[in-house]
C-alpha positions as CSV (number, residue, x, y, z in Angstrom):
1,X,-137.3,118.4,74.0
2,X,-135.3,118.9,77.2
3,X,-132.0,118.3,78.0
4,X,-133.0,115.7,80.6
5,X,-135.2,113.8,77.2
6,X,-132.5,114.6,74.8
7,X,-130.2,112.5,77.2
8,X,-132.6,109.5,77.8
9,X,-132.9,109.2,73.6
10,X,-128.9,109.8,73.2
11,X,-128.6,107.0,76.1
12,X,-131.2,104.7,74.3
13,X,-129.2,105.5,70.8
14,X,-125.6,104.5,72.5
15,X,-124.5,108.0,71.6
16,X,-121.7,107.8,74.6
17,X,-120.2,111.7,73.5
18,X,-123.2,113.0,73.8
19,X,-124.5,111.7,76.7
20,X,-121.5,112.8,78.5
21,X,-121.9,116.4,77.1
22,X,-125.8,116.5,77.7
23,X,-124.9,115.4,81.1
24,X,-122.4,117.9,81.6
25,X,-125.1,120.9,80.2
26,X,-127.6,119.6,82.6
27,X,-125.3,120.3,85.1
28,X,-124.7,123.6,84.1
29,X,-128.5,124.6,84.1
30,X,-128.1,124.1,87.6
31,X,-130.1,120.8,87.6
32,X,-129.1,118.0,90.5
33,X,-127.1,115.6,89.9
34,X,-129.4,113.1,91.5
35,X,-132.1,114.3,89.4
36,X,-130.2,114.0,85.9
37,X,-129.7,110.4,87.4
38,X,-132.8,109.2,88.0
39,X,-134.8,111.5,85.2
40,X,-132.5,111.1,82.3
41,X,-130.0,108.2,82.5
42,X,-132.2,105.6,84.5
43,X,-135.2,105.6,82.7
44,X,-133.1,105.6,79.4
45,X,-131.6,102.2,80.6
46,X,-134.9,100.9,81.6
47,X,-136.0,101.6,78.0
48,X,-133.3,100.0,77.0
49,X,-134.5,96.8,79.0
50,X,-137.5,97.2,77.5
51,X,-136.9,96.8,73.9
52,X,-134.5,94.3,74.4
53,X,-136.8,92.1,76.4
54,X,-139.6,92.9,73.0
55,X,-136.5,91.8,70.6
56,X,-136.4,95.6,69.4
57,X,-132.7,96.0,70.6
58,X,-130.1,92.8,70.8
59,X,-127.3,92.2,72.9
60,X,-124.8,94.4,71.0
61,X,-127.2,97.6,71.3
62,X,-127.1,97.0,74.8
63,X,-123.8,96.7,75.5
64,X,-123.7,100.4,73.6
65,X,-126.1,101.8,76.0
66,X,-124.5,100.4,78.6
67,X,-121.3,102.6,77.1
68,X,-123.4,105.4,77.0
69,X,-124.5,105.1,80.5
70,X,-121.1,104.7,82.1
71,X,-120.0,108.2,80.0
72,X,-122.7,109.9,81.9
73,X,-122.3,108.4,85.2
74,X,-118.1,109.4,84.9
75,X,-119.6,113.2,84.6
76,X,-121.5,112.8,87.9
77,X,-120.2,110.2,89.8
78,X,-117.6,113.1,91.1
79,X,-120.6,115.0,92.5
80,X,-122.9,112.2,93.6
81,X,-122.0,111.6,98.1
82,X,-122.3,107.7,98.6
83,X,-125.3,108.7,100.3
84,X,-126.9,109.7,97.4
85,X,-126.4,107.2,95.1
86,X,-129.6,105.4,94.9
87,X,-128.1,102.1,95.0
88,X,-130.9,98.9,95.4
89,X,-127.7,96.7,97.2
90,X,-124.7,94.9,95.9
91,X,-124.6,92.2,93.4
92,X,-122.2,89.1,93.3
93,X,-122.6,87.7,89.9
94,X,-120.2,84.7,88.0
95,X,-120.0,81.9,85.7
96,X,-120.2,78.6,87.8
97,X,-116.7,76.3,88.0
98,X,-115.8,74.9,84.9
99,X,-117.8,77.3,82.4
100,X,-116.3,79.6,80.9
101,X,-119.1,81.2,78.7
102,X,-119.5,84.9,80.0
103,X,-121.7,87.0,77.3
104,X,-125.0,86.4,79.2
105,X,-123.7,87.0,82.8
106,X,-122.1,90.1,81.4
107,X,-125.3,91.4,79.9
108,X,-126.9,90.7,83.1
109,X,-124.4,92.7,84.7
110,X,-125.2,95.8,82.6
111,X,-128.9,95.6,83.3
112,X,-128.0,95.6,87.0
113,X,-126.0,98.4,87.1
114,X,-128.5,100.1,85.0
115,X,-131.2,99.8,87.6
116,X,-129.2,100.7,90.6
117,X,-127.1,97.5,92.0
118,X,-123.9,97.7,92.6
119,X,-122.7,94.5,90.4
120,X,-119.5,93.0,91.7
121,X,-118.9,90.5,88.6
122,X,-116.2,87.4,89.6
123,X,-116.3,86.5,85.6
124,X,-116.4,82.7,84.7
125,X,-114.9,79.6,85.9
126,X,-115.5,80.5,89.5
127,X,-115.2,78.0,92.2
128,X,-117.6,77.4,95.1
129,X,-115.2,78.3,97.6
130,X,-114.6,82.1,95.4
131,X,-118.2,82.7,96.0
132,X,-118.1,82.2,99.6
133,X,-115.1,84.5,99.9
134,X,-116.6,87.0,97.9
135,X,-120.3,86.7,100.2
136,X,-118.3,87.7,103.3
137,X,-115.8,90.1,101.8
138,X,-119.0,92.5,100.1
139,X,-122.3,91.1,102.3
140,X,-124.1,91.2,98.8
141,X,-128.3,91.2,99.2
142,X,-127.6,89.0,95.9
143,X,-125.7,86.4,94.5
144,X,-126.3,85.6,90.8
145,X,-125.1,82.1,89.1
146,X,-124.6,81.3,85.3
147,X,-124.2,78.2,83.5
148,X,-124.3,77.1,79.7
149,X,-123.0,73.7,80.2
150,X,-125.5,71.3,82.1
151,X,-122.2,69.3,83.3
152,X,-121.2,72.4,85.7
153,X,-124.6,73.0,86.6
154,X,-124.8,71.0,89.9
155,X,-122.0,73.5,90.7
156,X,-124.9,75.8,91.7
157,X,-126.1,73.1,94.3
158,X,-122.6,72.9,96.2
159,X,-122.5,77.1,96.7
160,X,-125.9,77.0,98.0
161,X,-125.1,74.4,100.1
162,X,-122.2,76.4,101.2
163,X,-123.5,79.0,102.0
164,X,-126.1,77.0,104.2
165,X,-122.8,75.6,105.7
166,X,-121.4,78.8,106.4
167,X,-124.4,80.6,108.1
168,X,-125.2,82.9,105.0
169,X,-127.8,81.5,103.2
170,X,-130.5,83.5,105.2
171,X,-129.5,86.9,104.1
172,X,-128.5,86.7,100.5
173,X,-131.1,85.6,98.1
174,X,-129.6,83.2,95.2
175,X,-130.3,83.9,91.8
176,X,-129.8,80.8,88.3
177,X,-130.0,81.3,85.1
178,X,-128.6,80.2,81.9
179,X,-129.4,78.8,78.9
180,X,-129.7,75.2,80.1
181,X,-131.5,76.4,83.4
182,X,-134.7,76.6,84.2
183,X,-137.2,77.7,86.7
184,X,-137.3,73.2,87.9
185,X,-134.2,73.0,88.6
186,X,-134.0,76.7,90.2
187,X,-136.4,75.2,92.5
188,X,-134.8,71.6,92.8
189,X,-131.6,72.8,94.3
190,X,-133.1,75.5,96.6
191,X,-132.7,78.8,95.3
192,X,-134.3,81.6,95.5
193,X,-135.2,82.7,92.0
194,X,-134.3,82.0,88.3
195,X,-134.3,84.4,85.1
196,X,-134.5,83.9,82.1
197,X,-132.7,86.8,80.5
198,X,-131.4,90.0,81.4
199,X,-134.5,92.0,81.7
200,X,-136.4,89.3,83.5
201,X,-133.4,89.3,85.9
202,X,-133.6,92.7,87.6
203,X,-137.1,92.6,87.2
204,X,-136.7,88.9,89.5
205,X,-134.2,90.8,92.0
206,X,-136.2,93.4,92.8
207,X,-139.2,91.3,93.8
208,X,-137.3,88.9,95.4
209,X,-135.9,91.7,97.5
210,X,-139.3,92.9,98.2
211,X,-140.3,90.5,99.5
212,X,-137.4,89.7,102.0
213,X,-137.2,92.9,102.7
214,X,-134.6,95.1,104.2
């Protein structure tokens, strides 16, 4: 096995030390840092996604490899140029006003940055109004909503509306999901798509931006 498959398995196992030191040897055989990227720390996450999404791994191996990822990415991130980085576009993600359950959002998160977004999380309870202060501070290509509690979830409706209001809408596709969400209500309210999990969520972005396109 090669260094580049040693540090996809130790990524997938959570091992964060020795990610960061199979990181650093790839390095010193003179491979790219782009390359140790998106041949040995990238697919590992997207296995990751995988088995999670089959019920092989659960939220607390995922947070792990999500540990494990961040080790390696602190050894290249240094020698990665902005230019570089393959980044897919930048992610607003929160809990909607008046929820303050997190754990699903965060694991959303994770998988985001795992495939490339640039995730800029505004954590729970977070108004309308911080949404739209957020969408014209970082001109995300997403915004992505959470809520457990059907009582806040009309929440979703005002920041759409919102944005509508403001002259964003058109270029930022809206993303729902949560456990007392579905694909009905995604629709009901307007936006763009709706996931079910974590997986299903990058896996939702991506086409979604596909098929706006740039």
């Amino acid at each position: 096995m090669d260094t580049l498959e040693t540090l996809t398995q130790q990524l997938i196992a959570g091992q964060a030390d020795q990610v960061a030191q199979s990181t650093q040897q790839a390095l010193e055989e003179s491979l790219e840092p782009l390359k140790i990227l998106n041949t040995g720390l990238i697919p590992g996450m997207d296995e990751v996604g995988r088995r999670f999404k089959d019920g092989e791994m659960y939220v607390p191996d995922v947070l792990i490899a999500a540990r494990a990822m961040r080790a390696g990415m602190n050894v290249l991130r240094p020698l990665l140029s902005q230019s570089e980085i393959p980044s897919l576009g930048t992610v607003i993600l929160g809990t909607i006003q008046g929820d303050l359950h997190d754990i699903g959002k965060n694991l959303v998160g994770i998988m985001m940055e795992g495939a490339g977004f640039e995730v800029i999380d505004l954590g729970a309870d977070v108004s309308p109004e911080q949404f739209i202060q957020a969408a014209r501070e970082h001109q995300p290509r997403i915004i992505g909503m959470s809520a457990l509690l059907t009582v806040t979830m009309m929440g979703m409706k005002q920041v759409l509306e919102d944005l509508q209001a403001e002259g964003l809408r058109n270029r930022i596709v809206v993303m729902v999901g949560g456990a007392p969400v579905t694909q009905a209500f995604a629709r009901e309210i307007g936006a763009d798509g709706y996931a079910h999990d974590a997986v299903s969520a990058v896996s939702t972005a991506r086409d979604l931006l596909n098929r706006k396109g740039p």
